[in-house]
C-alpha positions as CSV (number, residue, x, y, z in Angstrom):
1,X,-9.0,54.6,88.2
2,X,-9.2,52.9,84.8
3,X,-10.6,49.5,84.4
4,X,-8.1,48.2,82.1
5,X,-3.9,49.5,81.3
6,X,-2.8,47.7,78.7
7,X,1.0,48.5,78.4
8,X,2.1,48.2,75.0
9,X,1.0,49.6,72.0
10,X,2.1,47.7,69.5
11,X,-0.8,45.0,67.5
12,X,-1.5,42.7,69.8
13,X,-1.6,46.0,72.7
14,X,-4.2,47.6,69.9
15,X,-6.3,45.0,69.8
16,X,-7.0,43.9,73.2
17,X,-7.6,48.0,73.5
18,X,-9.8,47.9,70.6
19,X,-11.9,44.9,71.8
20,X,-12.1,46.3,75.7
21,X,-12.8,49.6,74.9
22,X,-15.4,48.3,72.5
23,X,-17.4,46.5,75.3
24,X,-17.5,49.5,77.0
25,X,-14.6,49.7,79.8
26,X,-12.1,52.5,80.6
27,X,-9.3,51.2,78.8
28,X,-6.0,53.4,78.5
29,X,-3.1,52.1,76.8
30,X,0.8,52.9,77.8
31,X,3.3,53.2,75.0
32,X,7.1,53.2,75.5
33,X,7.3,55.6,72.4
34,X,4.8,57.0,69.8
35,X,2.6,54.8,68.0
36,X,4.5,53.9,64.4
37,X,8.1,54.0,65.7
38,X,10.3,51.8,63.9
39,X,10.1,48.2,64.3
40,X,12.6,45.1,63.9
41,X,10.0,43.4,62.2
42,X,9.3,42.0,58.0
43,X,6.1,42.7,58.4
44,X,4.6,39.6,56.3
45,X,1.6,38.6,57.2
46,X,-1.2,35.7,55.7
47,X,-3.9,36.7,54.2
48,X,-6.0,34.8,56.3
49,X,-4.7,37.1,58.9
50,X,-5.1,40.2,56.8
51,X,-9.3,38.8,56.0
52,X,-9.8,38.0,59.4
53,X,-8.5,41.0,61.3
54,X,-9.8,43.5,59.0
55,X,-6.5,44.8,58.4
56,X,-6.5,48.4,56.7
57,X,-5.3,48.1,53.2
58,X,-3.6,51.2,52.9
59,X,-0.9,49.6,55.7
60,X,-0.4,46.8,52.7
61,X,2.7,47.2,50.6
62,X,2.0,44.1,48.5
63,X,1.3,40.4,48.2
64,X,2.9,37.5,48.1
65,X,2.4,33.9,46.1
66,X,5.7,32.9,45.3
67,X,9.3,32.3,47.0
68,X,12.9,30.9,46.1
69,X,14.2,29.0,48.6
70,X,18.3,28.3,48.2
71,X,19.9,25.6,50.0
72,X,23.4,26.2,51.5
73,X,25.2,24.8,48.2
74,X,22.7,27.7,45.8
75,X,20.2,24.4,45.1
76,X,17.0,26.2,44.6
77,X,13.0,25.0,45.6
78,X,10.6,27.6,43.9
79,X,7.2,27.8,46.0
80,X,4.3,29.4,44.1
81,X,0.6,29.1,44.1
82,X,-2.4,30.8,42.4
83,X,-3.7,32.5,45.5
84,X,-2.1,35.3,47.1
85,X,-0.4,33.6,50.3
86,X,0.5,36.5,52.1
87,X,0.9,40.4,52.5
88,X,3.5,42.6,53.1
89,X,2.4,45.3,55.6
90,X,4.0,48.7,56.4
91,X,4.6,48.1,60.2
92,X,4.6,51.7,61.3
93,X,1.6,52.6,59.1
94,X,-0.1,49.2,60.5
95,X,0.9,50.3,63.9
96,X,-0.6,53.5,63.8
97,X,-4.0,52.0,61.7
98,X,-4.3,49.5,64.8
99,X,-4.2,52.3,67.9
100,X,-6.6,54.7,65.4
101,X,-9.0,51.8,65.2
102,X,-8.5,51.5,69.2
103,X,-8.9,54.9,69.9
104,X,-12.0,55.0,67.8
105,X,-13.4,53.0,70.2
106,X,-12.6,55.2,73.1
107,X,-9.5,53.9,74.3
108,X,-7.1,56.8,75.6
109,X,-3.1,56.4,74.2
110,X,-0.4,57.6,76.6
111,X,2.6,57.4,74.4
112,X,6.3,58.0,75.2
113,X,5.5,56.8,78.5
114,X,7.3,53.5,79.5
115,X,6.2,51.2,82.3
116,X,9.0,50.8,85.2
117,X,7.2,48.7,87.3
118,X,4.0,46.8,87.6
119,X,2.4,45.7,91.2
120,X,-1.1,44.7,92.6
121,X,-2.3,45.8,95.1
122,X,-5.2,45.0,96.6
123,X,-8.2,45.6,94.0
124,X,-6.0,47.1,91.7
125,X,-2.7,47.2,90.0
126,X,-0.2,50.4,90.1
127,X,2.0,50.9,87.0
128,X,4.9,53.5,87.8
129,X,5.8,55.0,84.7
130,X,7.8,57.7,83.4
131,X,6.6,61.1,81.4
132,X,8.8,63.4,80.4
133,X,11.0,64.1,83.1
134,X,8.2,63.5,85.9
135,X,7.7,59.8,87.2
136,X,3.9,58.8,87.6
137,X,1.9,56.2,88.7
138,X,-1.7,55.1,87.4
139,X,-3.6,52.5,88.1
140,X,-6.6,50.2,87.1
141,X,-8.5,47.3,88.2
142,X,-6.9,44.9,86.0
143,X,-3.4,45.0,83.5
144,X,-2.5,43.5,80.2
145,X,1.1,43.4,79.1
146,X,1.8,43.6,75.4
147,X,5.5,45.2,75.2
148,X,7.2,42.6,73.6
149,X,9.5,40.2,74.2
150,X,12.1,41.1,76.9
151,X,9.9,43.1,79.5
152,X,11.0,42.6,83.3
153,X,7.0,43.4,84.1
154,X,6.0,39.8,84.6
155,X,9.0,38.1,86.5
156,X,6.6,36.9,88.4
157,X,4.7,34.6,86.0
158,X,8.3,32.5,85.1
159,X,10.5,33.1,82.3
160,X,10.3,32.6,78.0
161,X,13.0,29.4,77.8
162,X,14.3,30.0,74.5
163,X,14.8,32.7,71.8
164,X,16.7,34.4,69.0
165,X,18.0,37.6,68.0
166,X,16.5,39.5,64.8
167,X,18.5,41.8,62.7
168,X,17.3,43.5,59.9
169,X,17.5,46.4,57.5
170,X,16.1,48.0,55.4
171,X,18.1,48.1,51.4
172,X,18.0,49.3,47.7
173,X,17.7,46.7,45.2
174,X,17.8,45.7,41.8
175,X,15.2,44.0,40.2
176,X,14.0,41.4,43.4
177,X,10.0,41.0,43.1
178,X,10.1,37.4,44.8
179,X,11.0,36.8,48.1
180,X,14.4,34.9,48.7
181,X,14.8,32.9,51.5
182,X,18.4,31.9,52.1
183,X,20.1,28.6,54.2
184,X,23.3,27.4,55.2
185,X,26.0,27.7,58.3
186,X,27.9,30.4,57.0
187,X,24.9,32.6,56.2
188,X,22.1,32.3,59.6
189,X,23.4,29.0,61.6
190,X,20.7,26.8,62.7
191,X,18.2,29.6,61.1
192,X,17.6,31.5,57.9
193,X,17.7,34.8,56.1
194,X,15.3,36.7,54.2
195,X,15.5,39.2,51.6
196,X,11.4,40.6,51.3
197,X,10.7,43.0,48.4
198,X,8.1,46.2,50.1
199,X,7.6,49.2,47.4
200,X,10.1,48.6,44.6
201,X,13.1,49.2,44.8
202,X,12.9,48.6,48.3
203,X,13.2,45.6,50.6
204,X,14.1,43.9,53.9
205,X,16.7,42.0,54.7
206,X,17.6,40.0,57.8
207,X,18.3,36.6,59.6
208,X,17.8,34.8,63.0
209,X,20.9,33.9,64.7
210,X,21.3,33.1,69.0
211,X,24.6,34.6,68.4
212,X,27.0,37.3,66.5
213,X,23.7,38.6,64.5
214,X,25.9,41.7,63.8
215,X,28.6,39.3,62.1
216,X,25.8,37.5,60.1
217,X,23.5,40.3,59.3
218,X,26.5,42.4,57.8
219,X,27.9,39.2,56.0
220,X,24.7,38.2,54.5
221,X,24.5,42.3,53.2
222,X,27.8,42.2,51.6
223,X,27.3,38.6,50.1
224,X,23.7,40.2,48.4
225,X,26.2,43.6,47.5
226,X,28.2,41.4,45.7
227,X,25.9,39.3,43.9
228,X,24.2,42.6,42.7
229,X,21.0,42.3,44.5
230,X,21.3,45.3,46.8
231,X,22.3,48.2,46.2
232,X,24.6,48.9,49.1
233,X,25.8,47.2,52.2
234,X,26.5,50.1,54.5
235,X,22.6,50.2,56.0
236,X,22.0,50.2,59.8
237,X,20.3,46.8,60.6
238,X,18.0,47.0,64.1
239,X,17.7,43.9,66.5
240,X,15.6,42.8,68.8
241,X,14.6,39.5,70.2
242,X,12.1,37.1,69.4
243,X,10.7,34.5,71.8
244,X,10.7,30.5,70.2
245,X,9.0,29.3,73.2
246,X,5.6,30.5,75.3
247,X,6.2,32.0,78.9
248,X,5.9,29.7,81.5
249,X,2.3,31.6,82.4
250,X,0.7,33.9,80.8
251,X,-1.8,35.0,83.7
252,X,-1.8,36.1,87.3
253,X,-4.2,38.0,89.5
254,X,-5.3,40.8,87.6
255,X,-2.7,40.2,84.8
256,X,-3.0,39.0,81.3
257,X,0.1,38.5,79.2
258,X,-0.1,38.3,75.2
259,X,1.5,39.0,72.2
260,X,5.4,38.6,71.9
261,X,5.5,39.2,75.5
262,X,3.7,35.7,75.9
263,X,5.9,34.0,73.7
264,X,2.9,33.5,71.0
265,X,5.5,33.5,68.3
266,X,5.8,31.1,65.7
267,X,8.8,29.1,66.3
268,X,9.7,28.0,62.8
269,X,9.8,31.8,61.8
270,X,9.2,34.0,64.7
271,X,6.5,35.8,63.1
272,X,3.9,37.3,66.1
273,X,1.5,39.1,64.5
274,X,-1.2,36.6,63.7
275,X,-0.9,34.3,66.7
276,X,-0.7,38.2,68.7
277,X,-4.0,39.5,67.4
278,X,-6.0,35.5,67.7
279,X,-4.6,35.5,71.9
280,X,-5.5,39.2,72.1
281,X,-9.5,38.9,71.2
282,X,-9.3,35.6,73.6
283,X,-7.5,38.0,76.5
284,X,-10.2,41.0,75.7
285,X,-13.0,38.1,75.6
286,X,-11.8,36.8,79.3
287,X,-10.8,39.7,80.5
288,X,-13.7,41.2,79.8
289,X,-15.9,38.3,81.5
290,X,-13.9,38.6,84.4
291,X,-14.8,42.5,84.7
292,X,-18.5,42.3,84.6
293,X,-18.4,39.7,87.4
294,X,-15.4,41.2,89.4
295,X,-13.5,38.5,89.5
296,X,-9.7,39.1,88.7
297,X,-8.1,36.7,90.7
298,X,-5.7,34.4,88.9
299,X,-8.3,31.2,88.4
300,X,-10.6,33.3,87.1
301,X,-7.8,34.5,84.4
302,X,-6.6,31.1,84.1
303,X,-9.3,30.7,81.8
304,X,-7.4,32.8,79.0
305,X,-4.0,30.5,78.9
306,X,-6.3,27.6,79.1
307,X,-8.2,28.9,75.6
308,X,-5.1,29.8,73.7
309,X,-3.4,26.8,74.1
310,X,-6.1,24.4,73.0
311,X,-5.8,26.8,70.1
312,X,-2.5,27.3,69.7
313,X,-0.4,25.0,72.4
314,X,-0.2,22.0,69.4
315,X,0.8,24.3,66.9
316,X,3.6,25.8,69.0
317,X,4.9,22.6,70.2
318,X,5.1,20.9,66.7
319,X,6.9,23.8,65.8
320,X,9.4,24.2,68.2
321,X,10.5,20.5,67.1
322,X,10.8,20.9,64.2
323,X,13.0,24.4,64.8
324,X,15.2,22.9,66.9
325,X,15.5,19.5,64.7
326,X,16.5,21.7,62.0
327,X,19.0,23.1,64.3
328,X,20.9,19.5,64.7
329,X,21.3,19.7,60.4
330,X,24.5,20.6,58.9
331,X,24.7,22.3,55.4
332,X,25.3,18.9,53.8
333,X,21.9,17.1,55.2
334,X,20.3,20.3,54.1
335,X,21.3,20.3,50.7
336,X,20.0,16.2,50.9
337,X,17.0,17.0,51.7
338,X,16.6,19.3,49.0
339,X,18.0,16.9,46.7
340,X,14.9,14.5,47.9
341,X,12.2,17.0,48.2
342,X,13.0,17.7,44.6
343,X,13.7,14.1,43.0
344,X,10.1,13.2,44.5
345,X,7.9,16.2,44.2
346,X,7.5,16.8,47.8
347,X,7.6,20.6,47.4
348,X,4.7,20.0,44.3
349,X,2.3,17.5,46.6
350,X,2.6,20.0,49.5
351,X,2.0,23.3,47.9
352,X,-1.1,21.7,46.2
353,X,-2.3,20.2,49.1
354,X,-5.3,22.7,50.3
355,X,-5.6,21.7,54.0
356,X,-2.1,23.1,54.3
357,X,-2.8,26.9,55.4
358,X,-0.2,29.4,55.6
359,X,0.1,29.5,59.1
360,X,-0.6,26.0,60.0
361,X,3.5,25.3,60.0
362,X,3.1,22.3,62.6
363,X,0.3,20.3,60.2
364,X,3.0,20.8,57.4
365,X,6.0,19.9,59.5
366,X,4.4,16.3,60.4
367,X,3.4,16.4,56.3
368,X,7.1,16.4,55.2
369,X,8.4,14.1,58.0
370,X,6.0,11.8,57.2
371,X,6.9,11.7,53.4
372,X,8.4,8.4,53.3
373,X,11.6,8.7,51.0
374,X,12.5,11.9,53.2
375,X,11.6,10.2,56.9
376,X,13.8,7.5,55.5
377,X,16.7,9.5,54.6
378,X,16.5,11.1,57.9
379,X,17.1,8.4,59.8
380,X,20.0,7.0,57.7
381,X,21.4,10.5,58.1
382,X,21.8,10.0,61.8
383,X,20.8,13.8,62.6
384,X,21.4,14.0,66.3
385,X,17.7,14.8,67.1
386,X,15.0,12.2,67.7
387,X,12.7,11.8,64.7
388,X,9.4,11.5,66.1
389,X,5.5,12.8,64.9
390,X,3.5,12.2,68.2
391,X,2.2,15.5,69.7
392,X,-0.5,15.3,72.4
């Protein structure tokens, strides 16, 4: 029996492995297909995540400093600062740097071998799973779930309340080096879309949308065909969906939730990775606690959700406002506020403000809000969504 099964083996699966196995425990790790596989994912990252994680730099495709924002009307806000801002990872090749590093530490990979079921019982959980052809069980004293968003494993714990689908693909371009970040009904509705540069001529492109992301993803690919930005608008996009709110628990007896899984997604964005890799060291740190005193029942794990969330639970709840406040905006309000942000030098203050990291979206949500020529135009624009910069 193995002390820990962590099922997933995508980042945030990698690292709890990486930190368990580290400390010493028997830690196998379940894939549902080989370590790499192809991901719905841009892969951007900050470099504070890149620094702090350690992350291999032969996974990084290049950085980023600068962006072109276009409003729904083609009004333009160019970001840019002197520091690089953020990196632009190879998601398979960070995949498969993330379960080496694991592995190194003596955790044992099991891929192409999804999870059907996950149950405890008695001092241990059983995960049935599937091999081949052959069905198999395996078990451990303790389970981590990391598969990503969607997985029927932890019914049990409650349900994610909101999400969005992701489409992207993968394109030819002609001469994009900045990434474009693109607004408006007709183009993501209530969202965005994306067009991120990798190894030239190469990029991604893609959008959020809760519905028809086949419709938009294949609109916003023959819109860039005919501007002359991509090459060709016949690619294959991939889907997949991305959380915008946590789960409603993340912990039961002898089971830890992270990652995507958890819902520890940004909600302005629905980038995972960061937020992934911070609540998987403080699962392995837990988790690990709970091991060497033998005590797996849910209080004792209770502890995890409780550390996250003082670190996180802020963050995640300013941003969800200020997702679904930008939901309530129609093309015209957006094109206003750019028209504001612009006349005053809101985007200039902001970008040279240096307590504003790059992941710290709630701190610059409450920033702009608080702006006073746009907080007044907001409420004269009537946007059916209270205004309103209190989070506990």
């Amino acid at each position: 029996m193995h002390d820990v099964l962590v099922i997933g083996d995508g980042p945030a699966g990698s690292q709890v492995a990486y930190r368990l196995a580290g400390q010493g425990y028997d830690v196998a790790v379940l894939g549902k297909k080989e370590p790499g596989s192809q991901v719905c994912c841009t892969g951007i990252i900050s470099q504070v995540c890149a620094n702090a994680f350690a992350i291999d730099e032969g996974t990084i495709l290049g950085r980023v400093r600068s962006a072109r924002i276009f409003a729904p009307s083609g009004k333009l806000i160019e970001l840019w600062r002197r520091e690089n801002q953020a990196c632009i990872i190879n998601r398979s090749a960070f995949d498969v740097s993330m379960a080496n590093r694991a592995q190194s530490n003596g955790a044992q990979y099991m891929p192409s071998s999804p999870a059907k079921s996950l149950t405890v019982e008695g001092d241990r959980v059983v995960v049935e799973l599937t091999r081949g052809e052959a069905n198999l069980k395996i078990e451990a004293r303790a389970a981590v779930v990391a598969t990503g968003f969607g997985t029927r494993l932890v019914e049990g714990l409650g349900k994610i309340g909101d999400f969005v689908i992701g489409a992207q693909a993968e394109v030819e371009t002609r001469d994009i080096d900045e990434v474009e970040v693109y607004l408006g009904q007709e183009i993501a509705p209530g969202f965005f879309a994306w067009l991120v540069p990798t190894s030239p001529p190469m990029a991604r492109v893609g959008l959020l949308a809760r519905r028809n992301p086949e419709f938009y993803i294949r609109k916003l690919l023959s819109s860039l065909h005919a501007q002359g930005k991509v090459v060709s608008d016949e690619e294959s996009p991939s889907y997949r969906g991305v959380p915008l709110q946590p789960l409603a628990r993340t912990y039961g007896e002898r089971v830890l939730v992270v990652g995507d899984a958890a819902g520890q997604v940004k909600p302005t964005t629905g980038g995972g990775i960061y937020y992934g890799l911070m609540c998987a060291d403080i699962a392995a740190h837990n988790l690990g606690r709970a091991l060497e005193k033998d005590n797996l029942s849910a209080k004792s794990l209770a502890s995890y959700e409780r550390e996250w969330k003082r670190k996180l639970g802020r963050e995640l709840r300013i941003g969800y406002w200020g997702r679904r406040f930008f939901e309530h905006l129609n093309d015209k309000q957006i094109d206003r506020i750019f028209d504001i942000i612009k006349a005053n030098g809101i985007d200039d203050t902001l970008l040279k403000a240096d307590d504003l990291p790059f992941d710290s979206h709630g701190k610059a949500i409450l920033r702009l809000v608080g702006q006073r020529a746009l907080s007044r135009a907001l409420r004269v624009m009537k946007v059916p969504f209270r205004i309103g910069t209190q989070f506990s």
